[in-house]
C-alpha positions in Angstrom: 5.0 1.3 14.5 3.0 4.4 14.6 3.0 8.0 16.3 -0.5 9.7 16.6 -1.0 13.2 17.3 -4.2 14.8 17.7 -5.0 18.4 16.4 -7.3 21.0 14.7 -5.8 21.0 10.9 -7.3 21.0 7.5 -7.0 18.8 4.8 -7.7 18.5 1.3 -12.0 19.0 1.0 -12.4 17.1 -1.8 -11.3 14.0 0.1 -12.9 14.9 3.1 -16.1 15.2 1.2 -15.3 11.9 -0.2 -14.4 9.7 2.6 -18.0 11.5 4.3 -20.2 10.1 1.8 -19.0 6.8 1.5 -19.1 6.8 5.5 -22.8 8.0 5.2 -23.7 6.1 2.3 -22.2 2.6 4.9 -24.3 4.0 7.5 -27.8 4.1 5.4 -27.4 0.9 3.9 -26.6 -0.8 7.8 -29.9 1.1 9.0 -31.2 -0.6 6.0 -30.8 -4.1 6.9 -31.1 -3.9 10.5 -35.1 -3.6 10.4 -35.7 -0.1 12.1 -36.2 1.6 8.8 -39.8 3.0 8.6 -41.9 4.1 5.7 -42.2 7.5 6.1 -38.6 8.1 5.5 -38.3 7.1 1.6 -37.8 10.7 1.0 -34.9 11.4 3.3 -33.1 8.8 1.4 -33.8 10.2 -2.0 -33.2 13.8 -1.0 -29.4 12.7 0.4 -28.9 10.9 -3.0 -30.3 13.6 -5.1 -27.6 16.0 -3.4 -24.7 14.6 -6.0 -24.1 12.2 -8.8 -20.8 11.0 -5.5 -24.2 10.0 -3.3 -25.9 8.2 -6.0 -22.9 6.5 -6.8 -21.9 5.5 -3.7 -24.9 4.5 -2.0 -25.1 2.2 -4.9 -21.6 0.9 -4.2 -22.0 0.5 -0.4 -25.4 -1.6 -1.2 -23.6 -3.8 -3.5 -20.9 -4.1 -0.9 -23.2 -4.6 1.9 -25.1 -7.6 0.0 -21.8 -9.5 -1.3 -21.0 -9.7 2.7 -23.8 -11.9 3.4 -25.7 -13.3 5.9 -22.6 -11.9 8.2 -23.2 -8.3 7.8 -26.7 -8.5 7.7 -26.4 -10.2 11.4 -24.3 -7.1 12.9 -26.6 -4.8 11.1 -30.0 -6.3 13.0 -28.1 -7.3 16.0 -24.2 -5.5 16.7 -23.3 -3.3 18.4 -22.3 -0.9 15.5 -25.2 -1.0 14.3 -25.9 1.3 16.9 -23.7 3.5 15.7 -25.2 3.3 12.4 -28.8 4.2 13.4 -27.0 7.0 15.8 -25.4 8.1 12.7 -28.2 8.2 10.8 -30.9 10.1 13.1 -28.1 12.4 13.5 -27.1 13.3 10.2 -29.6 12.2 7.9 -33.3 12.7 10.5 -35.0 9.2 11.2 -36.5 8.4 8.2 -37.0 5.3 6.0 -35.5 4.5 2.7 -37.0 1.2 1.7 -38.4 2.8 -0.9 -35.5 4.8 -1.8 -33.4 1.8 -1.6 -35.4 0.0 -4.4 -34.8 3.5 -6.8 -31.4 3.8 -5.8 -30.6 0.4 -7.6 -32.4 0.9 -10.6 -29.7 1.0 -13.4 -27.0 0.3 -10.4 -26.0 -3.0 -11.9 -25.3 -1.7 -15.7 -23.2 0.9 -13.9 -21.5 -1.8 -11.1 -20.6 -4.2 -13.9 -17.9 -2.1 -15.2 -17.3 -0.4 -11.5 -16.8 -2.9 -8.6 -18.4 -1.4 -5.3 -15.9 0.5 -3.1 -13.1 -0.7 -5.6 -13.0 -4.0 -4.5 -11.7 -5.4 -7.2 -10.4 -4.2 -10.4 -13.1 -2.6 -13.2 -12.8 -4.2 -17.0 -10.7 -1.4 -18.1 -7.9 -2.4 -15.2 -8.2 -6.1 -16.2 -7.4 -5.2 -20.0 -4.3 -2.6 -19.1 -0.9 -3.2 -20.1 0.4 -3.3 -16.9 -1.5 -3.6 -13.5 -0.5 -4.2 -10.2 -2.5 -6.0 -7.5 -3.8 -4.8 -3.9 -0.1 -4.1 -1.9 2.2 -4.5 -4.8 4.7 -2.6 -6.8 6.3 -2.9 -9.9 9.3 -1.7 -12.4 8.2 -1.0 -15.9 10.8 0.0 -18.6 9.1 1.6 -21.4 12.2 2.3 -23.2 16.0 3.5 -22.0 14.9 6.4 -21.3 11.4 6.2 -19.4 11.1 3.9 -16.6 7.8 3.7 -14.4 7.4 2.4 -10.9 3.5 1.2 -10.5 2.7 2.0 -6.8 -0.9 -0.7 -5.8 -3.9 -1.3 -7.9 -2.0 0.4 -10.6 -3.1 0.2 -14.2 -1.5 1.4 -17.2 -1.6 1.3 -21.0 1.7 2.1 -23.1 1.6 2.7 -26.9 2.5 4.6 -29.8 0.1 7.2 -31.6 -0.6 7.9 -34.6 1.8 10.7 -34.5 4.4 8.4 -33.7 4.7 9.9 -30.3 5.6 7.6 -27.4 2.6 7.6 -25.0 1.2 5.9 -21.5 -2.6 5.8 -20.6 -2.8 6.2 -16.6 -5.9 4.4 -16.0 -6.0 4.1 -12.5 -3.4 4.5 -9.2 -0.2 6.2 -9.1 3.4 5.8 -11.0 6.6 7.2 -10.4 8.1 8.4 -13.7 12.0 8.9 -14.4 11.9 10.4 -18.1 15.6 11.1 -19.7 14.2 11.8 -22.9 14.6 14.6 -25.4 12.8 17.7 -25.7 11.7 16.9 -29.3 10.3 13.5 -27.8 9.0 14.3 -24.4 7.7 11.2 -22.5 3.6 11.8 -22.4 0.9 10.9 -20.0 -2.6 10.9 -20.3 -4.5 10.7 -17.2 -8.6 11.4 -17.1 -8.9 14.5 -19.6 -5.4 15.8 -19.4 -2.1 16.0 -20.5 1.2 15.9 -18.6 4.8 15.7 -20.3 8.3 16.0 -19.2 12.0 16.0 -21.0 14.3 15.3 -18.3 12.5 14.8 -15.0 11.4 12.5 -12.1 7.4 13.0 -11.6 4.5 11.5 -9.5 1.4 11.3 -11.2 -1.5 9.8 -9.1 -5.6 9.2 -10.7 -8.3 8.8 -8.2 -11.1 8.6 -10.8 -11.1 12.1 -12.4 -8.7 13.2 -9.7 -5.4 13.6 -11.2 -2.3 14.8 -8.9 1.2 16.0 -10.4 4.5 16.2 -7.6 7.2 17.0 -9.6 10.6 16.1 -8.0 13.2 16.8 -10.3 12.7 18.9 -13.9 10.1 20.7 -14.9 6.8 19.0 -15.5 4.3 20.1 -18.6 0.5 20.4 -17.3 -2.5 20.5 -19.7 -6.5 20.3 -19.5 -8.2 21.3 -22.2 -7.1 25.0 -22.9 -5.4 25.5 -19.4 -1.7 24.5 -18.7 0.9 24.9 -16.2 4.4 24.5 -15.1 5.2 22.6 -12.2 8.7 22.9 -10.6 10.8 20.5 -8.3 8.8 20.3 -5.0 5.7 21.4 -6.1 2.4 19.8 -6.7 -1.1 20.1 -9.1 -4.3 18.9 -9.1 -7.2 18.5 -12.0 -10.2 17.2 -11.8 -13.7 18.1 -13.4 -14.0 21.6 -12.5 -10.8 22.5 -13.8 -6.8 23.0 -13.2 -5.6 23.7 -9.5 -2.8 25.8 -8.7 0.8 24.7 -8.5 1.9 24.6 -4.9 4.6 23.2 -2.7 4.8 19.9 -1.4 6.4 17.4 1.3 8.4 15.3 -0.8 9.3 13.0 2.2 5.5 11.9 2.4 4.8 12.5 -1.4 7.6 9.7 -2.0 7.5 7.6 1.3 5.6 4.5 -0.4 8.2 4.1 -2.7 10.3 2.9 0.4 8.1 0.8 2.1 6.3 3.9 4.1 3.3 6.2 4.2 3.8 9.2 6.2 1.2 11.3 7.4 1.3 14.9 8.9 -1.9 16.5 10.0 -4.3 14.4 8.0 -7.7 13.6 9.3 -8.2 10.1 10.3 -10.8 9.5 7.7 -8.1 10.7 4.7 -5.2 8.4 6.4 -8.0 5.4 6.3 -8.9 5.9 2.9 -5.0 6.3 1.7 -4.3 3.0 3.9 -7.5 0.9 1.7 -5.4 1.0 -1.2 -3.3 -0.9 0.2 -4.6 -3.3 2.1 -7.5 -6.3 1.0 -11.1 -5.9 1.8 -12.2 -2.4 3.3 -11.9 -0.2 6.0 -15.5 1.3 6.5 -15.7 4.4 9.2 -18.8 4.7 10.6 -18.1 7.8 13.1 -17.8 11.5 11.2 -16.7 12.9 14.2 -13.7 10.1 14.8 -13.0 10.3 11.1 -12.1 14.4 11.6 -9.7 13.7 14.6 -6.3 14.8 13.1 -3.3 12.1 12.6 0.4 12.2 12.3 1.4 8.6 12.1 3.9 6.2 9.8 3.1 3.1 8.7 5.3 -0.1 7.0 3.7 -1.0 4.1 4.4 -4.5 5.0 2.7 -4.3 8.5 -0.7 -2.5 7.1 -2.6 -4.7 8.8 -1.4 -3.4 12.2 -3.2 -0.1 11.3 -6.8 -1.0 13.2 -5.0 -1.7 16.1 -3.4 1.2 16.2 -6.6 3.3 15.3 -8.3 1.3 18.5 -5.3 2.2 20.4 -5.7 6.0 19.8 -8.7 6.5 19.2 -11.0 4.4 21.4 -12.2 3.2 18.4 -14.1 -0.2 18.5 -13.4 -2.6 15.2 -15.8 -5.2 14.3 -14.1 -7.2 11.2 -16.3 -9.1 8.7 -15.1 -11.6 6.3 -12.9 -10.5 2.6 -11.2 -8.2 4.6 -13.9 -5.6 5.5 -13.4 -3.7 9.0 -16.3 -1.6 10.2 -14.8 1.3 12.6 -17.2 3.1 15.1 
């Protein structure tokens, strides 16, 4: 069961920025198949993937994607309705231009790149297959890493646990999110590495959580150790950081409810954008759910949802939204 509200909020911009590319990069490679493109646009194409190493990337992804679907998504490109939307999207956003050229640069050296990164995470990347620990699309699972660390591995999870050569206990966060209880003492903290930093705790509960070189600290009881390179920070009970490549983020407070939620069963959203809740709700359902509308994507949601009914999630998004759905086969949705 979900409540939806609709209203003017902000939400984190790096996701936002996220979720728009990927939405945009779906939207050229539909135009793409369904025979409208023209010559003289080959240059629109390269300019929008020149704008970020995130375009290049996921252009690439969405046109492996787009030709793993087959014949089927090829068909609703040339002849479905939402590939309306798609060409809409297009002129509006991008100017009606062609990128058959573009296309054919875009995937030079895509497949060395794809065959260690699966389009649109699809499936797990070589380093996830060779973790210690890894849990599939939808699942969660208990790790003890000694008597006094414990992990809970929330979906597509993947973790390596070792010693150094220091002797120090250690665990590699390769990908997804883990709930950490540490009882351990201060002279042998429990230690996690996640992208290019460092977080470690004595005595503490702590979320850590790597999208790619996205990490994101909540600590809920203790104090929780941050480092990146020569920046570090202390974050309290109820309180949150985030690191990626351009650096340490401040330390600010946080809704524990929803931080915590999937651990029983729930995600909880409160003023998110509809394109942020659909891109938390992929990890945890199969396949892909592919929004094709910017503006729908920036409507705002507050809405729960049982981990064990994900699937009722397009309905609801149809429901609320006016949104029209048109499912393809492994799983993928397209929303516009």
């Amino acid at each position: 069961m979900a409540d939806w509200a609709h209203e003017g909020m902000e939400t984190d911009q790096g996701t936002r920025e996220e979720a728009a590319v990927k939405d945009q990069a779906m939207a050229w490679v539909m135009r793409l198949t369904s025979g409208k493109a023209t010559q003289e646009d080959a240059i629109a194409l390269r300019r929008w993937r020149e704008q970020s190493e995130l375009h290049r990337r996921t252009f690439a992804e969405a046109k492996l994607l787009w030709e793993a679907l087959g014949p089927a998504a090829k068909e609703i490109a040339r002849r479905g309705p939402v590939a309306d939307v798609a060409g809409r999207y297009a002129a509006q956003h991008l100017g009606r231009r062609a990128f058959i050229g573009g296309a054919l640069a875009a995937s030079a050296g895509a497949a060395a790149y794809l065959g260690t990164r699966p389009p649109f995470g699809l499936w797990p990347s070589i380093d996830e297959l060779r973790a210690d620990y890894r849990t599939g699309t939808g699942e969660q699972r208990q790790v003890v890493v000694a008597g006094d660390v414990s992990l809970l591995l929330n979906t597509r999870t993947s973790v390596d646990i070792g010693t150094g050569s220091s002797g120090k206990r250690g665990i590699d966060l390769i990908s997804g999110e883990a709930a950490i209880t540490a009882n351990a003492s201060a002279a042998d903290p429990v230690t996690v590495l996640a992208a290019d930093g460092r977080v470690s705790a004595s005595v503490a509960r702590f979320i850590i959580r790597r999208d790619e070189a996205t990490v994101r600290v909540t600590s809920l009881d203790g104090a929780v150790e941050v480092a990146r390179h020569d920046r570090s920070a202390t974050v309290p009970p109820g309180h949150q950081i985030t690191y990626d490549r351009s650096g340490l983020g401040p330390v600010s407070p946080i809704d524990v409810a929803a931080a915590t939620a999937w651990q029983h069963g729930v995600l909880i959203f409160r003023h998110e954008t509809l394109a942020h809740v659909i891109a938390e709700v992929n990890r945890y359902r199969p396949g892909r759910i592919v929004l094709l509308d910017a503006g729908l994507g920036a409507r705002d949601v507050v809405a729960s949802f049982h981990l064990d009914r994900i699937d009722e999630v397009v309905a609801h998004i149809e429901q609320a939204f006016g949104a029209r759905a048109t499912v393809l086969p492994g799983g993928v949705v397209l929303l516009g």
